[in-house]
BABA-864693 format. One line per 3 residues: number of its first residue (from 1); their letters; for each residue y, z, x of N, C-alpha, C. Coordinates in steps of 0.2 Angstrom, whole numbers, plus 5000, padded with zeros to 4 digits. Layout:
# BABA-864693
NUM	a	Y/Z/X/Y/Z/X/Y/Z/X; ...
***
This chain:
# BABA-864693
1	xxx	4994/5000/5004/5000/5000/5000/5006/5000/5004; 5011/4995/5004/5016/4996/5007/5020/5001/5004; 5027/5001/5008/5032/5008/5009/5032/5007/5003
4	xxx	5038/5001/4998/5042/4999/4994/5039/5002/4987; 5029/4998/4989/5029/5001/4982/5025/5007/4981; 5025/5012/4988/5025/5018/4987/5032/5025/4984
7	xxx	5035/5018/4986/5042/5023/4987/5044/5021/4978; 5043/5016/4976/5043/5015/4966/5039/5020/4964; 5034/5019/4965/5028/5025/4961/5031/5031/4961
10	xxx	5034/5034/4968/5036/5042/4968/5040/5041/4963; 5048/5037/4963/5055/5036/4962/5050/5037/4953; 5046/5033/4948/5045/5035/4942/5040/5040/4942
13	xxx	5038/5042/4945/5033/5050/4946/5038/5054/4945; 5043/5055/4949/5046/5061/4950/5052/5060/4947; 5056/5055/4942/5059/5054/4939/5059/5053/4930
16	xxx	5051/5056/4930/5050/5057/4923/5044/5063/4921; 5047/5066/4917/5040/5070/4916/5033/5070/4916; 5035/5065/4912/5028/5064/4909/5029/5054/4911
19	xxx	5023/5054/4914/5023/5044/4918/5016/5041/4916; 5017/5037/4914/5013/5034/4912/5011/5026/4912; 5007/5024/4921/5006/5018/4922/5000/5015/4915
22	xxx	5002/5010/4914/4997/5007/4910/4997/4999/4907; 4992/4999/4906/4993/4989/4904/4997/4989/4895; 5004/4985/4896/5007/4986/4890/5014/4991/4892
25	xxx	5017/4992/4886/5020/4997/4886/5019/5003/4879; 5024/5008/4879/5020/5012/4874/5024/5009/4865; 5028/5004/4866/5028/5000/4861/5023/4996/4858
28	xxx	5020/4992/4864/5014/4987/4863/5008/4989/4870; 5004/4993/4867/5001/4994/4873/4993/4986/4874; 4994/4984/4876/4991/4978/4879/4983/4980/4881
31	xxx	4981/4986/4880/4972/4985/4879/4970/4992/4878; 4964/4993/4873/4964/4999/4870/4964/5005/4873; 4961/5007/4880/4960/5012/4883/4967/5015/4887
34	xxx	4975/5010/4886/4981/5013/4887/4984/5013/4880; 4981/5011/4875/4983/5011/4867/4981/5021/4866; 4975/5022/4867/4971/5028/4867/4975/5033/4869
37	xxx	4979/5033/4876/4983/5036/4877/4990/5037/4875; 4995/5033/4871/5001/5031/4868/4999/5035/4863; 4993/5035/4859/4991/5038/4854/4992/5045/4855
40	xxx	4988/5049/4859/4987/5055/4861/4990/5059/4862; 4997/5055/4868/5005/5059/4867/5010/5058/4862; 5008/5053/4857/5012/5052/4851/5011/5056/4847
43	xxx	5003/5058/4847/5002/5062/4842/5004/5071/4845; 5007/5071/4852/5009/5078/4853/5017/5077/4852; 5020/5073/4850/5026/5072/4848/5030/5074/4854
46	xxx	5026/5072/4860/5031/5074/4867/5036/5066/4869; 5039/5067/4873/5042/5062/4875/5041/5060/4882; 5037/5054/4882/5035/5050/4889/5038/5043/4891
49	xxx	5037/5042/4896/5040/5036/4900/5033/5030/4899; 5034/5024/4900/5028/5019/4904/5030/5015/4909; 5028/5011/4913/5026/5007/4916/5020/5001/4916
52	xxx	5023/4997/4914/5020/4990/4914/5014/4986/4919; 5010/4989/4919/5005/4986/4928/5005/4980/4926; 5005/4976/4919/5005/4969/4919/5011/4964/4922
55	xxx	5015/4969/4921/5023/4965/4923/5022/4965/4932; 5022/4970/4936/5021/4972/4943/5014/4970/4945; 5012/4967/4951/5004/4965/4952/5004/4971/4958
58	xxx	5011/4972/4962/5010/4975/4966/5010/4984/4966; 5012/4983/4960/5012/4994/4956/5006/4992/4953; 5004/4987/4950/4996/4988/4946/4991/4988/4954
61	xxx	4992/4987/4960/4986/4987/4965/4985/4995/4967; 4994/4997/4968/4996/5001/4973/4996/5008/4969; 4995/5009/4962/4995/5016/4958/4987/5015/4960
64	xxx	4984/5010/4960/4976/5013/4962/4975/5017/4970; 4979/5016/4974/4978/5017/4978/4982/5025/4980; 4987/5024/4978/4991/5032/4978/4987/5035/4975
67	xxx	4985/5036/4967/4980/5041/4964/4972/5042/4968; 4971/5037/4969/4965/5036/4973/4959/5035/4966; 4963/5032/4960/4960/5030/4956/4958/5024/4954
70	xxx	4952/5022/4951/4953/5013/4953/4954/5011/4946; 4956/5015/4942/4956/5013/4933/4963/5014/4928; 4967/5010/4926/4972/5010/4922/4970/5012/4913
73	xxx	4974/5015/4911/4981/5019/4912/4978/5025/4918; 4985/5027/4920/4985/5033/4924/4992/5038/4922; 4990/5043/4921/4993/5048/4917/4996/5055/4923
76	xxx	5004/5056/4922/5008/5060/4929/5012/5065/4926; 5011/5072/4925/5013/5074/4923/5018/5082/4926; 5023/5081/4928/5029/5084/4933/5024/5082/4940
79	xxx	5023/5077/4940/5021/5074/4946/5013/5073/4949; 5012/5076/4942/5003/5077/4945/5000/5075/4941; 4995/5070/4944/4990/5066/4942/4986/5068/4936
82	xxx	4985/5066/4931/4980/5071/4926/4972/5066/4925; 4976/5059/4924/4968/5055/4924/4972/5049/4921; 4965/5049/4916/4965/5041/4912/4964/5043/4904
85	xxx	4963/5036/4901/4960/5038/4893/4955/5042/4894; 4951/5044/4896/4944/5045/4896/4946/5052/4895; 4948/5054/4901/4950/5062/4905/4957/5066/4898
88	xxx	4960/5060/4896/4964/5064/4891/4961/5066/4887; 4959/5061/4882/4954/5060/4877/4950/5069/4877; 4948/5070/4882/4944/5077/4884/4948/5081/4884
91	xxx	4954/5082/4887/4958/5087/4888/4962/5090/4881; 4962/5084/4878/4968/5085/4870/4959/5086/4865; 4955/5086/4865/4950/5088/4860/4949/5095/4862
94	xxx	4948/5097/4869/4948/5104/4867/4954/5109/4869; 4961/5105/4869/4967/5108/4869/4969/5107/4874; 4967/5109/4879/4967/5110/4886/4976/5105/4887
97	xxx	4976/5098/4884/4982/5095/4884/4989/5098/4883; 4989/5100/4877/4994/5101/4874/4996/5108/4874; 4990/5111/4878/4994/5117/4883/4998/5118/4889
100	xxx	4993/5110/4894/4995/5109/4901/5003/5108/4901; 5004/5104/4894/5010/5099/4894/5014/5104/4892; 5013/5109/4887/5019/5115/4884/5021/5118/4890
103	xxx	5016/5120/4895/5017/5124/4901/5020/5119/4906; 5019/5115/4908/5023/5110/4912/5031/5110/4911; 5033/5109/4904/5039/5105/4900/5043/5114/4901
106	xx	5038/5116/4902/5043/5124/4900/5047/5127/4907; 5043/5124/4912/5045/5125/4919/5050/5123/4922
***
């Protein structure tokens, strides 16, 4: 990963609460497992940001490489990595989410 699009990644990580790389945006999320996600903080009535991997080819290579995860959406929350659809999907069934995020946001 070059500097440039490390140094994007931190600048929307640590410029937004809550960041959210994913294919689409949380208007139109472009395929269902960042749809899954849009849904998940919509339905905690929090306010988050997106990022576009389809627009950027070099932030959709380079978020895989910073997170050291190889799967889109990828979910940041006061700067910390939490997961994907999958890992949210887990975290918001048995609460675990929408406690992380009340205790983050309080901070």
């Amino acid at each position: 990963m070059d500097f440039d699009s490390k140094k994007r990644i931190e600048d929307l990580i640590n410029s937004n609460s809550i960041m959210v790389f994913m294919k689409g945006n949380k208007l139109m999320p472009q395929c269902g497992f960042s749809n899954n996600v849009v849904q998940i903080l919509n339905s905690l009535g929090i306010h988050f940001e997106t990022f576009d991997v389809l627009e950027d080819m070099d932030i959709r290579e380079a978020i895989k490489e910073y997170s050291n995860w190889p799967t889109i959406p990828q979910v940041y929350l006061k700067g910390e990595f939490l997961g994907g659809s999958d890992i949210l999907i887990e975290m918001y069934n048995s609460g675990e989410l929408k406690e992380k995020i009340e205790i983050a946001l309080a901070s």
